[in-house]
VMD Tcl script that draws the C-alpha trace (Angstrom):
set ca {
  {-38.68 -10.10 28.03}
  {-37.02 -10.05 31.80}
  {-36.72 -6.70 33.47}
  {-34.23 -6.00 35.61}
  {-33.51 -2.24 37.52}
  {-30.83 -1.64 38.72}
  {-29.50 0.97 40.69}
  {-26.15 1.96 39.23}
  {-24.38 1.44 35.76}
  {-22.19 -1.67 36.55}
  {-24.83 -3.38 38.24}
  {-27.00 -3.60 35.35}
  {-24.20 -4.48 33.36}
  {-22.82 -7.07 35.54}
  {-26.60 -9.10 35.06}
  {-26.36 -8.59 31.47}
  {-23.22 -10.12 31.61}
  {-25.66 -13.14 33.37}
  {-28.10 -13.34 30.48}
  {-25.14 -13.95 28.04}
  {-24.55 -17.24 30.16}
  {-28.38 -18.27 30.05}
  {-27.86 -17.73 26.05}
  {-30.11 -14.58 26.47}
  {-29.50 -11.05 24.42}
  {-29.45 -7.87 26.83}
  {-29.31 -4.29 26.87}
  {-29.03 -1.80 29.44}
  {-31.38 1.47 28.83}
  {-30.19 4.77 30.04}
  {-33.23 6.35 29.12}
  {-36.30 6.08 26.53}
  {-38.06 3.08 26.16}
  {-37.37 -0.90 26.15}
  {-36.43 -1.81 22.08}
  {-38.19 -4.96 22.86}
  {-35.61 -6.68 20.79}
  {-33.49 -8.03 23.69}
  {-34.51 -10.78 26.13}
  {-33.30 -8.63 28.53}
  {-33.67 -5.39 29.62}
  {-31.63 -3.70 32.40}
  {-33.19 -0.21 33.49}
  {-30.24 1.79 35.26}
  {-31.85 4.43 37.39}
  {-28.47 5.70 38.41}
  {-30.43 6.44 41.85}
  {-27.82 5.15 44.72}
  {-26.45 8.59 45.14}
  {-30.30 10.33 44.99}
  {-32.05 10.87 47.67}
  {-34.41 7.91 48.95}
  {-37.38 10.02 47.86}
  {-36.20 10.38 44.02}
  {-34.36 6.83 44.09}
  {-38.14 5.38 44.98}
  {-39.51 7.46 42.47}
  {-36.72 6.94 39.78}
  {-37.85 3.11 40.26}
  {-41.05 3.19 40.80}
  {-40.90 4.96 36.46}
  {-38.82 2.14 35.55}
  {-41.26 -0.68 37.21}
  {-44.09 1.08 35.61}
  {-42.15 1.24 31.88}
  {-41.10 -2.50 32.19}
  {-44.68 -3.58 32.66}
  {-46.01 -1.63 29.73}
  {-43.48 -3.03 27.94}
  {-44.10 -6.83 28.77}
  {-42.05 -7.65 31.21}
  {-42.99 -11.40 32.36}
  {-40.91 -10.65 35.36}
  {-38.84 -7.74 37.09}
  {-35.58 -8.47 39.42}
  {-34.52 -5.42 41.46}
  {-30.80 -5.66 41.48}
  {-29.36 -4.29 44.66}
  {-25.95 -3.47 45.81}
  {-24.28 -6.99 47.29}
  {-23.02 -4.93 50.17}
  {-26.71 -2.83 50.83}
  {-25.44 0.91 49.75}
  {-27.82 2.81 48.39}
  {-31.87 3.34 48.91}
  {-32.44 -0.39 48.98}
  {-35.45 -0.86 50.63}
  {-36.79 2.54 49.71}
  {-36.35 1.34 46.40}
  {-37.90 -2.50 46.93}
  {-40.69 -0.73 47.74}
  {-41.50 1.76 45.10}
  {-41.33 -1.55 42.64}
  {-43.35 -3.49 44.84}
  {-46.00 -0.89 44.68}
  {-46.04 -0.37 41.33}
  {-45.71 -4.02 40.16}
  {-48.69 -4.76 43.07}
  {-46.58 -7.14 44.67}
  {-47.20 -7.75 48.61}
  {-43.69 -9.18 49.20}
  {-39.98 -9.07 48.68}
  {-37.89 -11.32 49.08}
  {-33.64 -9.69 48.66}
  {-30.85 -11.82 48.64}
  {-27.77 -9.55 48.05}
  {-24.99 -12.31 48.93}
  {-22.53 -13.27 47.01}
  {-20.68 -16.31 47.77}
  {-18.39 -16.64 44.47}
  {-16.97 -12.95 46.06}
  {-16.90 -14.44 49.74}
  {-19.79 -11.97 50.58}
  {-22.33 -13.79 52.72}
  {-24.96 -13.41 55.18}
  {-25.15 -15.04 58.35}
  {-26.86 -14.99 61.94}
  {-27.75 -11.42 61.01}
  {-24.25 -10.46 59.88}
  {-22.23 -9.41 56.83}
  {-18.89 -11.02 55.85}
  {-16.65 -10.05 52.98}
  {-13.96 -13.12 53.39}
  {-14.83 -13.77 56.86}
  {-14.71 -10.96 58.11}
  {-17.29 -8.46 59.64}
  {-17.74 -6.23 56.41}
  {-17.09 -3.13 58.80}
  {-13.86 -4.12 58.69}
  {-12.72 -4.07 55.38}
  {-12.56 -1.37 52.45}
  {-16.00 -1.02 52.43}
  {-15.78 1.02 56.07}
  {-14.63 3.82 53.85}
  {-16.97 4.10 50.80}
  {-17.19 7.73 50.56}
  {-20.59 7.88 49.99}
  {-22.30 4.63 51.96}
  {-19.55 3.40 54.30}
  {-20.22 0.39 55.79}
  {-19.56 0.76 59.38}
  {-21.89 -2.22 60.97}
  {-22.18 -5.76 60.18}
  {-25.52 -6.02 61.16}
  {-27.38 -6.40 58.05}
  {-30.55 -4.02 59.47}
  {-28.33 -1.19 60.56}
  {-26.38 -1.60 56.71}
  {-30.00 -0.54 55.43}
  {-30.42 1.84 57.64}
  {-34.05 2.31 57.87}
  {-36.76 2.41 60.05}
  {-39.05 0.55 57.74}
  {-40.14 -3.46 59.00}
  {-37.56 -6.01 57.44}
  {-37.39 -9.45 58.00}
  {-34.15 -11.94 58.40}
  {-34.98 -15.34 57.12}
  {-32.88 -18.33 57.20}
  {-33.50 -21.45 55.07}
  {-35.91 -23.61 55.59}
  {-38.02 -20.84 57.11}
  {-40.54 -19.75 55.17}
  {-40.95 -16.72 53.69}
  {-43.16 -14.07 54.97}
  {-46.46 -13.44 52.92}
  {-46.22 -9.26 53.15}
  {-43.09 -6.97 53.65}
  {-39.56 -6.95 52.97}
  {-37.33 -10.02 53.76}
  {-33.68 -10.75 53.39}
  {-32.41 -14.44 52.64}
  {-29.36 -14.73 54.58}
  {-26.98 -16.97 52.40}
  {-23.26 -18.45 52.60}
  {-23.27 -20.58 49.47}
  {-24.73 -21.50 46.00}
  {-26.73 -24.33 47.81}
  {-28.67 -21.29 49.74}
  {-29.00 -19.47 46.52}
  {-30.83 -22.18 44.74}
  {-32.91 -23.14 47.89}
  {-34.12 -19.14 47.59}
  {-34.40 -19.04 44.03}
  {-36.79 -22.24 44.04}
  {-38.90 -20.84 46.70}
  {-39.79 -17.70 44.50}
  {-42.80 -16.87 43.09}
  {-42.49 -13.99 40.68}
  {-46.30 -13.84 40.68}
  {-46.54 -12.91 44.12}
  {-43.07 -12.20 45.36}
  {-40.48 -9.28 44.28}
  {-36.85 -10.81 44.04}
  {-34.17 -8.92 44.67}
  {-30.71 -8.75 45.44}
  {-27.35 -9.73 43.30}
  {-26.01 -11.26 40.35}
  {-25.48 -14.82 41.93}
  {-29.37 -15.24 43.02}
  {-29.89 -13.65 39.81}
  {-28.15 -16.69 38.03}
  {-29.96 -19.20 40.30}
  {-33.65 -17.62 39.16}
  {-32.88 -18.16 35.67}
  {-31.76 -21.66 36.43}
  {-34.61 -22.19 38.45}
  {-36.86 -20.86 35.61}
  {-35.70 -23.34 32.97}
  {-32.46 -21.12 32.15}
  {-29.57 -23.62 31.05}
  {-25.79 -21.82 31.87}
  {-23.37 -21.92 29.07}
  {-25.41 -21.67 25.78}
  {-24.10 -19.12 24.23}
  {-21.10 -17.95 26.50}
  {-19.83 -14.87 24.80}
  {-15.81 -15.44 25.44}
  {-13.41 -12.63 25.71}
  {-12.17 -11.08 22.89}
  {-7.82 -11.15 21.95}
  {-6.13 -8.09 22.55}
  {-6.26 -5.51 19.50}
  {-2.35 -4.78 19.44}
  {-3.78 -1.67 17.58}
  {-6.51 -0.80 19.80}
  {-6.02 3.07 21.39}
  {-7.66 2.35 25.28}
  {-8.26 4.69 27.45}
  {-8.77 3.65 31.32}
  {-10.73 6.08 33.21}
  {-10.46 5.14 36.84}
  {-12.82 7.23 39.20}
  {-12.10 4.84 42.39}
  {-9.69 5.21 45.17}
  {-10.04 1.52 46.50}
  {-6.94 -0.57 46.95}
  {-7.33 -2.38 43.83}
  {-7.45 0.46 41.91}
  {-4.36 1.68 43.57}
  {-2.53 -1.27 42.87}
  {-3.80 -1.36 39.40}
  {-2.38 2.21 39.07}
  {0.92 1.29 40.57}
  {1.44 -1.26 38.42}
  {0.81 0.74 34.93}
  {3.28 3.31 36.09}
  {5.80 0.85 36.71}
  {5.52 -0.77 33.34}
  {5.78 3.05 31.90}
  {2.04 3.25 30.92}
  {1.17 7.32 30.91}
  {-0.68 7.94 33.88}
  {-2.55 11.67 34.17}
  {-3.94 12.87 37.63}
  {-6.02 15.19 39.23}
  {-4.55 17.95 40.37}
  {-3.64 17.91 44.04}
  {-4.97 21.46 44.65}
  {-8.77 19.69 44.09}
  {-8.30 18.08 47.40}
  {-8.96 21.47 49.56}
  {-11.46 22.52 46.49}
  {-13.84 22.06 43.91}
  {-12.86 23.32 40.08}
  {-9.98 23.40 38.02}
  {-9.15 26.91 36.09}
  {-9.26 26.56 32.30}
  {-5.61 26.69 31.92}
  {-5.18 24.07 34.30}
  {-8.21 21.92 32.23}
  {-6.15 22.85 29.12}
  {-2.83 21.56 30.36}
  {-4.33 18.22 31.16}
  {-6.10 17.96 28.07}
  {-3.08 18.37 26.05}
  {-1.31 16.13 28.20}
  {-3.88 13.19 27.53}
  {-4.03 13.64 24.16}
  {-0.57 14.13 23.31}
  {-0.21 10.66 25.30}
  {-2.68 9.17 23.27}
  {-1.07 9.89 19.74}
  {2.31 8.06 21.17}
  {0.79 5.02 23.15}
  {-2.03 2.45 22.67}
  {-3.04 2.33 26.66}
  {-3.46 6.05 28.52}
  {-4.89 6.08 31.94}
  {-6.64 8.76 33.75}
  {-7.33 8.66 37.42}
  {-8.11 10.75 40.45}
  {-4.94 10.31 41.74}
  {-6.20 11.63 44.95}
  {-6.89 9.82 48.69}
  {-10.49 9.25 49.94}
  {-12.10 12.34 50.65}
  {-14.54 11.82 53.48}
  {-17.67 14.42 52.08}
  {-20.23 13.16 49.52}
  {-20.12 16.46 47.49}
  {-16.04 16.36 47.22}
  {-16.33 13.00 46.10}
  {-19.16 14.58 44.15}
  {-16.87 17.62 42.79}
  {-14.10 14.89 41.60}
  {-16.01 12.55 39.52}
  {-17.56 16.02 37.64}
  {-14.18 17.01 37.10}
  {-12.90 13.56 36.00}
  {-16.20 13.28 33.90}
  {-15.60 16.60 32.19}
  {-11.62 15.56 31.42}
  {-13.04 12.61 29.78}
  {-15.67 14.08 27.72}
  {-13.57 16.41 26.36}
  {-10.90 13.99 25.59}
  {-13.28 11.34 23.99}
  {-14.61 14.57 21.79}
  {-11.47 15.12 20.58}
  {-9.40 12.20 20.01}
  {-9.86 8.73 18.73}
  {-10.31 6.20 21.24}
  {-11.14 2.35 20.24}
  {-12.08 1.07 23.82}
  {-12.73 2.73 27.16}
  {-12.21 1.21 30.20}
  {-14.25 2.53 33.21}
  {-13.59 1.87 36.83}
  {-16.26 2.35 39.58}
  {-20.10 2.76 38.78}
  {-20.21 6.32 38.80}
  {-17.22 6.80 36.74}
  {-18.91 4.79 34.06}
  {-22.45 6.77 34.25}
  {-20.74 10.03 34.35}
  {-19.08 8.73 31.09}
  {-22.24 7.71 29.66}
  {-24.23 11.24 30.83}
  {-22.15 12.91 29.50}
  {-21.36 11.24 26.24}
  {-25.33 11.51 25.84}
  {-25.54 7.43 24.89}
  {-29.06 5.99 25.92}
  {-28.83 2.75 25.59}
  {-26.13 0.12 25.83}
  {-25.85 -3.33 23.97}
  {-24.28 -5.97 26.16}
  {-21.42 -7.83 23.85}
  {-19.40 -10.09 26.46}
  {-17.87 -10.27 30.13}
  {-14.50 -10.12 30.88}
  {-14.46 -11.70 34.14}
  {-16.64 -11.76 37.18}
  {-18.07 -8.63 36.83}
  {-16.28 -6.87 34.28}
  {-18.22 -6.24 31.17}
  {-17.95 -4.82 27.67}
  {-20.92 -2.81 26.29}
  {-21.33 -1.12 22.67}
  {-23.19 2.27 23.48}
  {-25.91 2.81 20.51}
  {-24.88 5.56 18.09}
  {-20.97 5.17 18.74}
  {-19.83 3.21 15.93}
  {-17.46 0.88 16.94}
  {-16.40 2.39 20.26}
  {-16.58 -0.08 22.64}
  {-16.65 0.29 26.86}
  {-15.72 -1.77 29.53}
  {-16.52 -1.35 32.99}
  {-16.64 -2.92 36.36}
  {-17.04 -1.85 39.97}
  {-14.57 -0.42 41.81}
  {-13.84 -3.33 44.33}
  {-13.14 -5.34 41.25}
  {-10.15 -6.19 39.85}
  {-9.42 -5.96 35.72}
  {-8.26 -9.68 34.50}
  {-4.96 -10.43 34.31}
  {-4.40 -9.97 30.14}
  {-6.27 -6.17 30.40}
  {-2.80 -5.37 33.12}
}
mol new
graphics top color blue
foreach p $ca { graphics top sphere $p radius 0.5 }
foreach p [lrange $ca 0 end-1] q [lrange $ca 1 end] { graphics top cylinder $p $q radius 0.2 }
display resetview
């Protein structure tokens, strides 16, 4: 069995989406322990909006429970654009796997997201100057990829062919597959931690032996009968535009209030009103979406306050109506779902697209949900 942790819902899903390619079963475990039926296990600490104290520890449990388990080897999956407790987090696993180095390559090239001279570029250009300057909770307002980690602990910029430090905390700058592969043959998982995203992910297992395309799990047709239910917890462009787009074809589309954007809570009429609204929308259509509806909101703890009110909307919704498919957009709109819906573990059936992945949550019959970061965009047949 391969461990993976991972620091947020769509991340672990988006490398169980990986192992389907390499022909490998995976789940993703909420909480409790590994089955130790799948060849992959994805532990989501949900830990990127912790603090780094309880992110490192939060890690440092799941490192320990992989090991017990069998783990040959563990992969820290961090956020391709650094948010979160990365390093913090590297270092609780190297710790508890006894590992004296790590080695993170967070690039993705596939997305445009590479690493040079020191530098992040989404597209080619300076990552502080895209969408990602305004993440409400880890805004990326440098390039520079040791100010993006923002801490004060040693890390290292290497640059193929330079060799990798023997102790510490390193980042593999890459701009291409090429750089991923040179990376993923240098690694030892004996004596090095990798880490980093789904791409160098895919170029370990090939390195390992791991041959792409075995067992490809192809999207599934449309169920013209299917009731879906798009939750959408992000307020990046492409979730806008997705939006947009649904309301123009006549799709029901239920908001937030606007009052939530000067204030946390909803009064229980209020909640009532927009419960009624979902589900009477829901008994006449097969697609309903709910969304925010609202504009960035600059603090943590309103973005906080939104995605518990979203959450709650949803739970109570899902309790009460039948829903065939739920579509979740952003990472913490999808583990809010899954808190709250009490599923611990999730089976990993078959990816979408780049990134976009459909899990079966144990316990839930046939319900299935789909998720996928917010920066994402849903494939063309799911508009």
């Amino acid at each position: 069995m391969i461990g993976v942790i991972a620091d947020d819902l769509t991340g672990a899903a988006e490398l169980g989406a990986v192992a389907l390619h390499y022909g490998l079963s995976a789940e993703i475990l909420i909480s409790g322990s590994p089955s130790r039926d799948a060849d992959l296990v994805c532990w989501d600490t949900n830990s990127r909006s912790l603090s780094s104290q309880d992110a490192a520890a939060n890690t440092a449990a799941a490192a320990r429970s992989l090991k017990t388990a069998g783990a040959i080897w563990v992969y820290k999956k961090v956020d391709s654009v650094l948010r979160g407790h990365v390093t913090a987090e590297v270092g609780a696993a190297m710790k508890e796997l006894g590992i004296d180095r790590s080695l993170i390559v967070p690039a993705n090239p596939l997305l445009g997201r590479i690493i040079r001279d020191g530098k992040y570029y989404v597209r080619g250009q300076p990552i502080h100057e895209t969408e990602f300057a305004q993440d409400p909770e880890h805004p990326r307002k440098w390039a520079d990829v040791k100010d993006l980690l923002g801490t004060s602990s040693p890390v290292q910029l290497v640059r193929w062919p330079k060799t990798i430090p023997l102790s510490g905390i390193s980042i593999g700058e890459a701009e291409s597959a090429r750089d991923l592969q040179r990376w993923a043959g240098a690694s030892d998982h004996k004596f090095t931690l990798a880490a980093g995203g789904a791409e160098y992910f895919a170029a370990l297992l090939s390195a390992a032996g791991f041959q792409a395309g075995r067992a490809r799990s192809a999207p599934a047709a449309q169920d013209p009968n299917e009731i879906q239910l798009f939750i959408c917890g992000s307020a990046s462009e492409t979730s806008c535009a997705f939006t947009r787009d649904a309301q123009a074809k006549g799709i029901p589309t239920i908001s937030l209030p606007e009052s939530l954007a000067s204030g946390p809570g909803i009064d229980q009429t209020e909640s009532d009103h927009l419960a009624d609204r979902i589900s009477t929308a829901l008994r006449t259509a097969k697609r309903v979406i709910m969304n925010v509806g609202l504009p960035v909101l600059p603090e943590k703890t309103a973005s906080a306050y939104l995605l518990n009110e979203l959450g709650a909307l949803a739970q109570r919704v899902l309790r009460s109506n039948k829903v065939d498919h739920i579509f979740a957009e952003g990472g913490s709109t999808a583990a809010e779902i899954v808190r709250r819906m009490g599923w611990a573990r999730l089976n990993v059936v078959r990816e979408e697209a780049r990134g976009v992945v459909t899990v079966a949550p144990e316990g839930a019959g046939k319900l299935l949900l789909t998720m996928k970061p917010g920066s994402y965009i849903w494939p063309s047949r799911l508009k």
